[in-house]
Every structure is written in C-alpha cells, then in structure tokens.
C-alpha positions in Angstrom: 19.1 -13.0 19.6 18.8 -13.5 15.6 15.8 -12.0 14.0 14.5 -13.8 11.3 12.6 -11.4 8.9 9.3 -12.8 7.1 10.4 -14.0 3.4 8.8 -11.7 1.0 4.4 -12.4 -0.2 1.9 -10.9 -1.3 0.5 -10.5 2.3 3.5 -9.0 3.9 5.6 -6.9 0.7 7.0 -4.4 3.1 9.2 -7.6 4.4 11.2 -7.2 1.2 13.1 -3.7 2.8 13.9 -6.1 5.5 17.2 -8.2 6.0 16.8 -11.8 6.0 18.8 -12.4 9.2 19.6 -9.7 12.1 21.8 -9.9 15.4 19.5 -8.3 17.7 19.8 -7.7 21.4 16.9 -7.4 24.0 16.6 -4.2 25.6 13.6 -3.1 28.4 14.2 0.8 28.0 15.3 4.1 29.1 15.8 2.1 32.7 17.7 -0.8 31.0 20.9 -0.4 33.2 22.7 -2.6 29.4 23.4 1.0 27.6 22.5 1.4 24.1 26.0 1.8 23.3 27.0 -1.1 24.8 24.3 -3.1 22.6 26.3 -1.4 19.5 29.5 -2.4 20.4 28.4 -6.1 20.9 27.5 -5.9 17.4 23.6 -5.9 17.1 21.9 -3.6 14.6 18.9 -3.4 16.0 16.8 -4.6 19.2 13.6 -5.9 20.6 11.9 -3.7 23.4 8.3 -2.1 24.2 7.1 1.0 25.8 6.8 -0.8 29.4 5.7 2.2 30.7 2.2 2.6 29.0 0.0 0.7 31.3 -1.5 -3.2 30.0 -4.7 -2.6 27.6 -3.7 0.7 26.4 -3.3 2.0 23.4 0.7 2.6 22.2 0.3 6.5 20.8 1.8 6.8 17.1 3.8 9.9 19.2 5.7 7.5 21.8 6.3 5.0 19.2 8.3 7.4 16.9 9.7 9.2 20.6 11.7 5.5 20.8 12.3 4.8 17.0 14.2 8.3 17.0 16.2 7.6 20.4 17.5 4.2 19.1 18.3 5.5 15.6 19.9 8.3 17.3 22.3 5.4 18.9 22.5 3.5 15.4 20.0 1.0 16.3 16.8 -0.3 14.4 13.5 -1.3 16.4 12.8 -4.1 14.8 10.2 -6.3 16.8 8.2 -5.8 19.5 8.8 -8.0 22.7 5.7 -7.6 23.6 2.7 -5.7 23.2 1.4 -7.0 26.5 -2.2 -9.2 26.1 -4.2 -7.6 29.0 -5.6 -10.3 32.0 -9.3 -9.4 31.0 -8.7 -10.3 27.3 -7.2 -13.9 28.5 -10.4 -14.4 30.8 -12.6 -13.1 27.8 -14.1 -11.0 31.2 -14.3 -7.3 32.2 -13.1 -4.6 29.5 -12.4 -7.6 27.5 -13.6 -6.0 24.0 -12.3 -2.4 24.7 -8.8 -4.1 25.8 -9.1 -5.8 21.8 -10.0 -2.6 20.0 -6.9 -0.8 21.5 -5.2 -4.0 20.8 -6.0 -3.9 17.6 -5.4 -0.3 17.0 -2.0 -0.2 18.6 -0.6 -2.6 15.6 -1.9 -0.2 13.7 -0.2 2.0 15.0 3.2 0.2 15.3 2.6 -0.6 11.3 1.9 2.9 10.3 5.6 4.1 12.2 7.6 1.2 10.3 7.6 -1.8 13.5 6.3 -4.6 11.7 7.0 -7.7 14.0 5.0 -8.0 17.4 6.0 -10.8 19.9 2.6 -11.9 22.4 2.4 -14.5 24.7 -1.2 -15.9 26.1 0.9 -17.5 29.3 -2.4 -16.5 32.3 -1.3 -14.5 35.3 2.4 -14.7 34.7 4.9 -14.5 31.8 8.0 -16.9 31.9 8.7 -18.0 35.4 12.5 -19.1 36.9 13.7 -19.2 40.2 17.1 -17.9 40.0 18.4 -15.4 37.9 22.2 -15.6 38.9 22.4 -19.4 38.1 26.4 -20.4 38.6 27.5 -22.0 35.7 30.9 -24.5 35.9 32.7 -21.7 34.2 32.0 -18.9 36.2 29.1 -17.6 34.1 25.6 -17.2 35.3 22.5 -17.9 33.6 18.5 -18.0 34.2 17.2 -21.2 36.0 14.0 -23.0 36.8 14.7 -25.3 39.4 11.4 -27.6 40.1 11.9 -28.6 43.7 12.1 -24.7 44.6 8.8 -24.0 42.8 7.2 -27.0 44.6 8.1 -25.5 48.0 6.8 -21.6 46.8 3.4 -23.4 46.0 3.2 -26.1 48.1 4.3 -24.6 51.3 3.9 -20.7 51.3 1.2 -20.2 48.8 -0.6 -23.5 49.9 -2.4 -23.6 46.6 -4.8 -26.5 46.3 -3.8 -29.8 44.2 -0.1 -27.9 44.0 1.2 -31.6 45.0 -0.5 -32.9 41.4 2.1 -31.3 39.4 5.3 -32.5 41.3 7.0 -35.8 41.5 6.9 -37.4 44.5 10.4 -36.8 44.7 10.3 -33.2 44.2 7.8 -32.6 46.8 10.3 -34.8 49.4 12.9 -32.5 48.4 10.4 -29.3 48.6 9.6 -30.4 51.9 13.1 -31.3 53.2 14.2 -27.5 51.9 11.0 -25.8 53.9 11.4 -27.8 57.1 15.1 -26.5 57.1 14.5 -22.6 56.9 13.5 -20.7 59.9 10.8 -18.2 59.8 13.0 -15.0 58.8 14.7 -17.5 56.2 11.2 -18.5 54.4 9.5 -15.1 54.1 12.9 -14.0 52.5 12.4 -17.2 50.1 8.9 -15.9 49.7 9.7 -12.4 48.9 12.2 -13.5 46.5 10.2 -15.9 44.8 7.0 -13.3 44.2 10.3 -10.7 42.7 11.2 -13.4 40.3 7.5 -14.1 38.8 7.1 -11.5 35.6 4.0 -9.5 35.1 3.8 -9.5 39.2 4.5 -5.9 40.5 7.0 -4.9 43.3 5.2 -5.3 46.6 3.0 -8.3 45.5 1.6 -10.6 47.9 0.4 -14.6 48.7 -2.8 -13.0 48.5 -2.9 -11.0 45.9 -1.2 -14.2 43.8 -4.0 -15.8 45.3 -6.8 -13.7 44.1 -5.0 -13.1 40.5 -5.3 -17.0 40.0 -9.3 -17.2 41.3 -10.0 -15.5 38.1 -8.9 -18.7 36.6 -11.2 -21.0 38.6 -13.3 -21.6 36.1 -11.1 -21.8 32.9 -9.8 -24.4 31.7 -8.0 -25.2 28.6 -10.2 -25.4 25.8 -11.8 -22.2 27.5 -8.6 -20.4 27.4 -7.5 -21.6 24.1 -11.5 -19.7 23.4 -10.0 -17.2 24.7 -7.0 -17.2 22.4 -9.2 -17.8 18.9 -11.3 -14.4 20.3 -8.2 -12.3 20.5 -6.6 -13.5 17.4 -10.4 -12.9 15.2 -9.9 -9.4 16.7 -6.3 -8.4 16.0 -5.6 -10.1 13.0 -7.7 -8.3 10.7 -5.6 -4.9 11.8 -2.3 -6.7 11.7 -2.8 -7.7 7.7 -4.2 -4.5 7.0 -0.9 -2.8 8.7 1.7 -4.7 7.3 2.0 -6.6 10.8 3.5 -10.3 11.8 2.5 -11.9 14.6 4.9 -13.8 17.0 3.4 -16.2 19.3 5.9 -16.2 22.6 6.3 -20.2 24.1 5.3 -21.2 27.2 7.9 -21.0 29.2 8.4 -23.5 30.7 6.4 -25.4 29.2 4.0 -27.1 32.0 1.3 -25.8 34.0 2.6 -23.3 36.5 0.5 -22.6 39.7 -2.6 -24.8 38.5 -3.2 -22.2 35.2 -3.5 -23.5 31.9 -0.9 -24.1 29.4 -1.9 -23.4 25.3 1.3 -22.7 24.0 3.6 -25.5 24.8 4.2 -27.9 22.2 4.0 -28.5 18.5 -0.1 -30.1 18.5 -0.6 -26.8 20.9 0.6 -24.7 17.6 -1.0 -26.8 14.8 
C-alpha cells in the first residue's frame, strides 16, 4: 500500500515532517501471523494497523497507543495511519449510547494526535465491513487473491439466510445459478457453506449465527439512505472538531463492494456519494 501524506496548509502544518509518498504494509497486530520483520524486509517503512483488541466505542488510551508506536519503532517501523478506528453500530443507527460512543470518538483522535498518528481510516459500511467470499481465490498463475463472487452471495442470502427481497439485488441469472449451486449440496455440504460464509463477513465474530445476522440487520429496518447518510453528517459534526484541533486527517474507507449488501444501505460508493 502507498501512503499518500496530506500536502502541507495551514490546517494540517505537522504534515510538513511527513514524506510525501510511503510504501506501507497492512498489519492487524501482535496476532498478525506476517512478522514485523518480514514487513521490513519487503521494504515498507511504516504500516497501517489499530489496537483491535480495545472493544468498538471505546476510548484508545494515550498508554496503548505509545505501547504500539514503541513496539513498531523497536522493529524500524513508523505507525503511520490508522486502519481503522472502528465507527461503533449505535453511532451508524444514531440509537443507544450513540452520543457517548461520539465523545470517546472524538477523544480517541485526540489522543492518536497528541502521540504523533495523524491519519485515521473509517468506514460507515452498516453491520459489516468489506465482504468477499473467498479469500484463497486461484489466480492463472498460481497466486491467490480476495474474491467476491455474486452468485455465491445470492445463495448465502437467498437460500440460508432467507432474507426478504434478497432476490431484488441479483440478476435473474445469478439467482438461477445460486439456485442450481444450493440444490446441488447436501445438508452437511450447506451448513459448511454457511459456516464459511458467516467466517468470511468482517465485523461478524467467531461463532456468529443466521440469527444473530438476522437480528444485527433489524436494527436497520427502518433506515434508509438519507437516514443513514443523517447518520453520517452527526458523526462527522462530532469528530471533526477534535480531529482539526489535533492535527488529525480523516480517511473515508469505500464501500466495498460497492452495492447494497444484505438489503443495508450503501453511502460511500461512488463519486456523487463523496461530493
């Protein structure tokens, strides 16, 4: 990944200690089986990562932040952005512990400016972060890569989640083929399709089921996207503020795909979406 650093302005001069372009390399901590070492040798200088392990809506302590700062610079490595401070589900519904969820928001950037980590990556994507249904995709010459393969999401919803309207956001094609692939697994075959699909949805912890999925997406019943894009405006008038006043960009992350997945609303897929 290249990291583009913020040119230097009036609103941002701490982006003038910064290098204008960066190899950087993705790395999701201490349990990232990719070794720092390994991340050095490929020729990065510095990576994007997050505390994963501080629990959605809470506030990043100025003490864990500098805890990773000196383990990477102990390996020769610069934390450079921030992929992601997570957007808690209650600030996206504008529901439950909604304003307490911004203020730690809000005071986390500040916390993340005050160390030296002045690029933060979000993403607004409801329920679920990117979605694919294969990891391990064979490429022609032998390498693998991350897929989304439509027909296989139209069978997950159509056919084991049996959400409602699921056949609106297919092809007619893809739900022949989602069908044709269902009606040719037995039952041991399709709750192992099941399992593996729930594994492969991000934000979705291990041992998540239909009906939890279920549940997570009735919180959306009633939102739509002008609500959700409400939503969006309300967490940015929040944050904002705190990420001028500590030096702090803000990276939008894409839809990805870019579509409505599972019936939720999509604000962050094309260019009108961003103007």
């Amino acid at each position: 990944m290249i990291h583009f650093s913020p040119m230097t302005s009036s609103r941002n001069p701490l982006s003038a200690t910064l290098p204008l372009l960066e190899e950087s390399f993705r790395w999701y901590g201490p349990a990232d089986p990719v070794p720092l070492s390994y991340i050095r040798q490929a020729g990065a200088t510095s990576v994007y990562t997050s505390l994963h392990h501080i629990p959605y809506g809470e506030v990043w302590p100025r003490e864990e932040i500098r805890a990773r700062l000196n383990a990477l610079a102990a390996a020769g490595l610069a934390w450079r952005a921030v992929e992601s401070v997570p957007v808690h589900e209650d600030i996206r519904t504008g529901g439950g512990r909604c304003h307490e969820y911004l203020a730690n928001y809000a005071q986390t950037l500040r916390n993340l400016g005050a160390e030296g980590v002045r690029t933060v990556i979000y993403n607004f994507m409801p329920v679920l972060d990117w979605v694919r249904t294969d990891f391990e995709y064979p490429l022609a010459d032998g390498s693998t890569c991350l897929h989304f393969d439509p027909v296989m999401f139209a069978a997950f919803e159509i056919h084991a989640l049996k959400r409602a309207g699921a056949e609106d956001d297919y092809t007619a094609e893809q739900i022949h083929q989602a069908a044709e692939f269902w009606g040719g697994l037995d039952e041991p075959a399709r709750a192992e399709f099941i399992r593996n699909r729930i594994e492969m949805l991000p934000g979705c912890a291990s041992g998540f089921t239909l009906e939890k999925i279920r549940a997570m997406l009735d919180q959306y019943r009633d939102i739509d996207r002008a609500g959700l894009k409400a939503n969006l405006r309300q967490f940015l008038e929040a944050v904002i503020p705190a990420a001028e006043q500590a030096g702090v960009v803000l990276a939008v992350h894409p839809d990805d795909p870019p579509r409505s997945i599972l019936g939720l609303p999509r604000i962050v897929s094309c260019a009108d979406d961003l103007a």
